[in-house]
C-alpha positions as CSV (number, residue, x, y, z in Angstrom):
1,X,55.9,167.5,67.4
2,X,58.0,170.5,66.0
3,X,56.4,173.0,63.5
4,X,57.9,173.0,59.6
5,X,59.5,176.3,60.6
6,X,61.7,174.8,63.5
7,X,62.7,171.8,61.3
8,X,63.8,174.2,58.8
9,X,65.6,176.3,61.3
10,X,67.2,173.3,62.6
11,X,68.2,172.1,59.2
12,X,69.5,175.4,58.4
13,X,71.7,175.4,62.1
14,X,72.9,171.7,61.2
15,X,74.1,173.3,57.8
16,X,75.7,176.3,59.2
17,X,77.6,174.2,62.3
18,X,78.8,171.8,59.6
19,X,80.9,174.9,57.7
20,X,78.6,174.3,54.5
21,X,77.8,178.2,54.4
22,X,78.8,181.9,56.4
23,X,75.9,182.6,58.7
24,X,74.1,185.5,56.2
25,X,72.5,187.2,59.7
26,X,75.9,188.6,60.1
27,X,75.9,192.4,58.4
28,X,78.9,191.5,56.4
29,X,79.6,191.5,52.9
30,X,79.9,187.5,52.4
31,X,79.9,188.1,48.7
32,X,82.5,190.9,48.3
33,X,85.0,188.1,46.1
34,X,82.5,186.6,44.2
35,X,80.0,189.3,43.3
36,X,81.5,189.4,39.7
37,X,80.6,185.7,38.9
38,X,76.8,186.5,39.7
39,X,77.1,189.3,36.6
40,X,76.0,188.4,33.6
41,X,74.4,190.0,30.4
42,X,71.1,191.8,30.5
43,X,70.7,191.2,26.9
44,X,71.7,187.5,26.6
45,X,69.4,184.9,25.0
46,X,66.7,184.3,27.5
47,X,66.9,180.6,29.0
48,X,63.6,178.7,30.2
49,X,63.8,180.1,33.3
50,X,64.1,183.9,32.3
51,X,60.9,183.0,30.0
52,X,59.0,181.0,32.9
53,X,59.6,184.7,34.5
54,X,58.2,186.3,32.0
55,X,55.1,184.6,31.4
56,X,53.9,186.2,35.1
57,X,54.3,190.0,34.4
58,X,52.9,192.7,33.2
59,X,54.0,195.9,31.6
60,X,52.5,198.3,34.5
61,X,54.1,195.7,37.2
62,X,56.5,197.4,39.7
63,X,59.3,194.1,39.8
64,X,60.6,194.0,43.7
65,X,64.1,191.6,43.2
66,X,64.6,190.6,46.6
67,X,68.7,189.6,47.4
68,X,69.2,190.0,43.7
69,X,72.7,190.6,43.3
70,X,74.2,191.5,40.3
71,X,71.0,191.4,38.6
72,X,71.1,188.4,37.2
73,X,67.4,187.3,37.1
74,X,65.8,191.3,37.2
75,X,67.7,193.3,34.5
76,X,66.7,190.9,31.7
77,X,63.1,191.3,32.6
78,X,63.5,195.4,33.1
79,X,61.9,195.5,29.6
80,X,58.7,193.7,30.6
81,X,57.8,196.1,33.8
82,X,57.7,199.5,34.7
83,X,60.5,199.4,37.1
84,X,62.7,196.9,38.9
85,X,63.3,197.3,42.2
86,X,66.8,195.4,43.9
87,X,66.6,194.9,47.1
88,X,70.0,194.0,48.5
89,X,72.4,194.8,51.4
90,X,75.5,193.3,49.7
91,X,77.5,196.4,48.5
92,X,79.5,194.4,46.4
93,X,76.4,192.9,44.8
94,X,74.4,196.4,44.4
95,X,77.9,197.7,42.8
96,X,77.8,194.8,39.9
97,X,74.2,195.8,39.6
98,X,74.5,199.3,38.9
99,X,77.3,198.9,36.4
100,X,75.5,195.8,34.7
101,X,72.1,198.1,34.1
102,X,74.2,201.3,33.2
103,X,76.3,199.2,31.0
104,X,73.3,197.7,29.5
105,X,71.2,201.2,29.1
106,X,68.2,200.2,31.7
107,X,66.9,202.8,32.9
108,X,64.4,201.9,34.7
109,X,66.1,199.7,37.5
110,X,67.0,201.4,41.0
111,X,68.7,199.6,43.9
112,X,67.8,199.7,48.0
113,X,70.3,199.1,50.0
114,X,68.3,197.8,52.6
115,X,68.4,194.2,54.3
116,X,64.9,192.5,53.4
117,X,63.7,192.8,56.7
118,X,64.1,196.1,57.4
119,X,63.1,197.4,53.6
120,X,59.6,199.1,52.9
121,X,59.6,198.7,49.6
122,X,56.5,197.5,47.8
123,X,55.8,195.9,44.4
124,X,53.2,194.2,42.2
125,X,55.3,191.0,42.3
126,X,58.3,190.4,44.4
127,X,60.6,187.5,43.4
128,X,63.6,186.4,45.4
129,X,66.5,183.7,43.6
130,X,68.7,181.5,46.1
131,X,68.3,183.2,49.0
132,X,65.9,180.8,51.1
133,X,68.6,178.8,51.8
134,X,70.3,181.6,54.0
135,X,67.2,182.5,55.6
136,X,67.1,180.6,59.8
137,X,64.0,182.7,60.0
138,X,61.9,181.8,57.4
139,X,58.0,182.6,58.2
140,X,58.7,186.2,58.9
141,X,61.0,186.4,55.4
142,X,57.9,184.7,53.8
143,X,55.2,186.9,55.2
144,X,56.7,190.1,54.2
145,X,57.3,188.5,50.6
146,X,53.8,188.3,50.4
147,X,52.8,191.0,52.3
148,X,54.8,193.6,49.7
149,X,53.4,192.4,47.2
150,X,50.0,193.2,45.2
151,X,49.7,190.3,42.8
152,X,52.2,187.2,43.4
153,X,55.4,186.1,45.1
154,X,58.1,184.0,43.2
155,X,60.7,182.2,45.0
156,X,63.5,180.5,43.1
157,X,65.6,177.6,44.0
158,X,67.8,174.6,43.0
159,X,67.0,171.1,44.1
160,X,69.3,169.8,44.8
161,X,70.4,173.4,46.2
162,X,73.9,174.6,45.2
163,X,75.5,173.8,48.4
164,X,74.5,170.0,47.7
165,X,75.1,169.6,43.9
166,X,78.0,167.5,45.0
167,X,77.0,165.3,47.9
168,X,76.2,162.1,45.1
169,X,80.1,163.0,44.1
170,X,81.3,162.8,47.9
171,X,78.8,159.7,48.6
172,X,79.9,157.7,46.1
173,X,83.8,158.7,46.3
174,X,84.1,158.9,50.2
175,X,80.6,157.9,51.9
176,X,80.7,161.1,52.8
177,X,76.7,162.7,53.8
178,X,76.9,166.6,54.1
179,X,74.9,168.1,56.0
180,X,72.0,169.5,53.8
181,X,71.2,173.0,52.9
182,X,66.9,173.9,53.8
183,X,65.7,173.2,50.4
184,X,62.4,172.4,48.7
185,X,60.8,170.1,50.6
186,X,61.7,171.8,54.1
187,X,60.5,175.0,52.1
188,X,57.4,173.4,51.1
189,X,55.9,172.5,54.1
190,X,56.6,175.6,55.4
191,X,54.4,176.9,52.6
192,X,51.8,174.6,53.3
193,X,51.7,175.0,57.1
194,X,51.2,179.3,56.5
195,X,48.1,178.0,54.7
196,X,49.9,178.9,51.6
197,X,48.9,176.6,48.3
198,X,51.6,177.5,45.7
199,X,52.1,176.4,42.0
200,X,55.5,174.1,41.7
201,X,57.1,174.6,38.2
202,X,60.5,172.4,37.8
203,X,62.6,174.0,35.1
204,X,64.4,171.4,32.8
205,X,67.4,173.2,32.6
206,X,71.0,172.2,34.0
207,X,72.6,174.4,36.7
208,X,73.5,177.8,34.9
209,X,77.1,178.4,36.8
210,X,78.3,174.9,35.8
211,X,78.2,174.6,32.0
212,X,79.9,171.0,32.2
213,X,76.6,169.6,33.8
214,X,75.2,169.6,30.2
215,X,77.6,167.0,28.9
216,X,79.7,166.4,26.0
217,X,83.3,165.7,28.3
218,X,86.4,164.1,27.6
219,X,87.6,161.7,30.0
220,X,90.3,164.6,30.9
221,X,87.9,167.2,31.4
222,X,85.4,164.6,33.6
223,X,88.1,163.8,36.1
224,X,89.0,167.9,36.0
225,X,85.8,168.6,36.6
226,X,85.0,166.3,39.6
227,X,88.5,167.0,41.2
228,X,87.5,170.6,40.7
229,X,84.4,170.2,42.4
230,X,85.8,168.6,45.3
231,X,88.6,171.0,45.3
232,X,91.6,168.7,45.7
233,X,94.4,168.0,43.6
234,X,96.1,164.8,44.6
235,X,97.0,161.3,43.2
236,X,94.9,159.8,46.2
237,X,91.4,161.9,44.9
238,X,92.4,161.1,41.0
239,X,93.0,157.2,41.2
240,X,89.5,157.2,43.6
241,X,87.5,158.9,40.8
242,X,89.3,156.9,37.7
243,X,88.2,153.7,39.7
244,X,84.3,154.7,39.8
245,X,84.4,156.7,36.6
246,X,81.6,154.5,35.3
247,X,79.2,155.2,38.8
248,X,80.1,159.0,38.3
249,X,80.4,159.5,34.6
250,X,77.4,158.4,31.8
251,X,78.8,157.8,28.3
252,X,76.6,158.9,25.1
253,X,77.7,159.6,21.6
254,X,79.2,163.3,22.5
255,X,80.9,162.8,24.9
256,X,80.9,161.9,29.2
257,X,77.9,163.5,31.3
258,X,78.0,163.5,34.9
259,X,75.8,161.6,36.3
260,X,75.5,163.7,39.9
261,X,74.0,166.5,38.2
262,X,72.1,164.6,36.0
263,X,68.8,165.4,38.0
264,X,69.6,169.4,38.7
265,X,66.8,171.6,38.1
266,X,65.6,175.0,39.2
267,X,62.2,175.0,41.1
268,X,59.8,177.6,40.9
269,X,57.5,178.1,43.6
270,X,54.7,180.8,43.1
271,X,51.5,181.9,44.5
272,X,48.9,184.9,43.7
273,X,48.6,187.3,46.9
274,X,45.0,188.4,46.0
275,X,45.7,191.6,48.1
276,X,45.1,189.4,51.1
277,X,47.9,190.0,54.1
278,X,49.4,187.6,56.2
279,X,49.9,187.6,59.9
């Protein structure tokens, strides 16, 4: 019977043989024409998520963000630590990052350039946003998440992931089954067989980068939407999605919601390290 960490891997191979994502272990720059998109305000109002965060630090806590990008998750909680540390290889990414905090008068944020393996950073808490998904290798990118830092590891993902958000769209429309992305429950038993016993906290919020998930659509702008998320633009993909509009689309009294994101949530999975290191 295979381990948790090979049916991972071999999910994660499946994906990547499919075309559903660039293989990450490659040193390249896969985000160089979309870092920009991953930048948004340190000072925006703080979403569930951002406050879930929160609720784990303290103000002495050295924050490690681990494949953080632009900052997105970190520089809004710069005011609740001592000092945020990115981690992240991307040079795009770390560029975004610098200009967001400068922009944004943080001065206690610093960037490594290094890729998570090879860092030696340490924190009090280390979290790391969508970046499991990526990982083939995911015991040793685990163990050195908890074994850098003091007090508790937080690893944040999507379930569905992003890479799968529209595989109800494609099933419905085409039959089509994608190949999944490794997500929670491959992650999670993972967890479990390192003998690690994390809290699961769902986040009822709808996926941040796709503000038409929360509803309120015209008919116009629910067949835009879908045809943009299937990135055609043809009769043949129009008629298909007016014909099942009902199966994709829920009415309400403001407007169409869509009902393949209905049950998008961020997942946050977190566990205290007591100080005690992991093989």
């Amino acid at each position: 019977m295979s381990s948790a960490a090979e049916r991972y891997a071999a999910v994660h191979d499946a994906a990547l043989t499919a075309g559903r994502f660039a293989d990450h272990r490659r040193r390249a720059d896969h985000w160089a024409d979309l870092a920009e998109l991953f930048r948004l305000d340190p000072h925006r109002p703080w979403d569930q998520n951002l406050r879930a965060l929160a609720g784990y630090l303290e103000p002495a806590d050295v924050l490690l963000d681990v494949g953080g990008g632009a900052g997105r998750v970190s520089l809004p909680l710069a005011s609740q630590v001592r000092e945020v540390v990115l981690v992240e290889p991307s040079e795009s990414m770390r560029g975004q990052f610098i200009q967001s905090r400068d922009e944004a008068g943080i001065t206690n944020a610093r960037v490594s350039p290094d890729w998570w393996m090879d860092s030696v950073e340490t924190g009090d808490v280390a979290i790391t946003s969508d970046v499991v998904y990526f990982v083939r290798d995911i015991v040793p990118f685990v163990t050195k998440l908890h074994n850098s830092a003091s007090r508790r590891v937080i690893i944040c993902i999507w379930r569905p992931t992003p890479g799968d958000m529209d595989n109800e769209l494609r099933r419905i429309l085409y039959d089509e089954r994608p190949s999944p992305w490794p997500g929670l429950p491959e992650l999670a038993a993972v967890l479990w067989e390192m003998g690690l016993l994390p809290d699961v906290r769902v986040i009822p919020a709808a996926p941040w980068w796709i503000p038409e998930a929360d509803g309120g659509l015209s008919e116009a702008q629910a067949v835009d939407l879908a045809m943009g998320r299937l990135e055609r633009d043809d009769e043949s993909t129009r008629r298909h999605i007016e014909t099942d509009f009902d199966r994709l689309f829920e009415r309400g009294p403001a407007g169409l919601s869509p009902r393949w994101l209905s049950g998008a949530r961020e997942v946050m999975i977190t566990w205290e390290t007591n100080g005690r290191r992991l093989d």
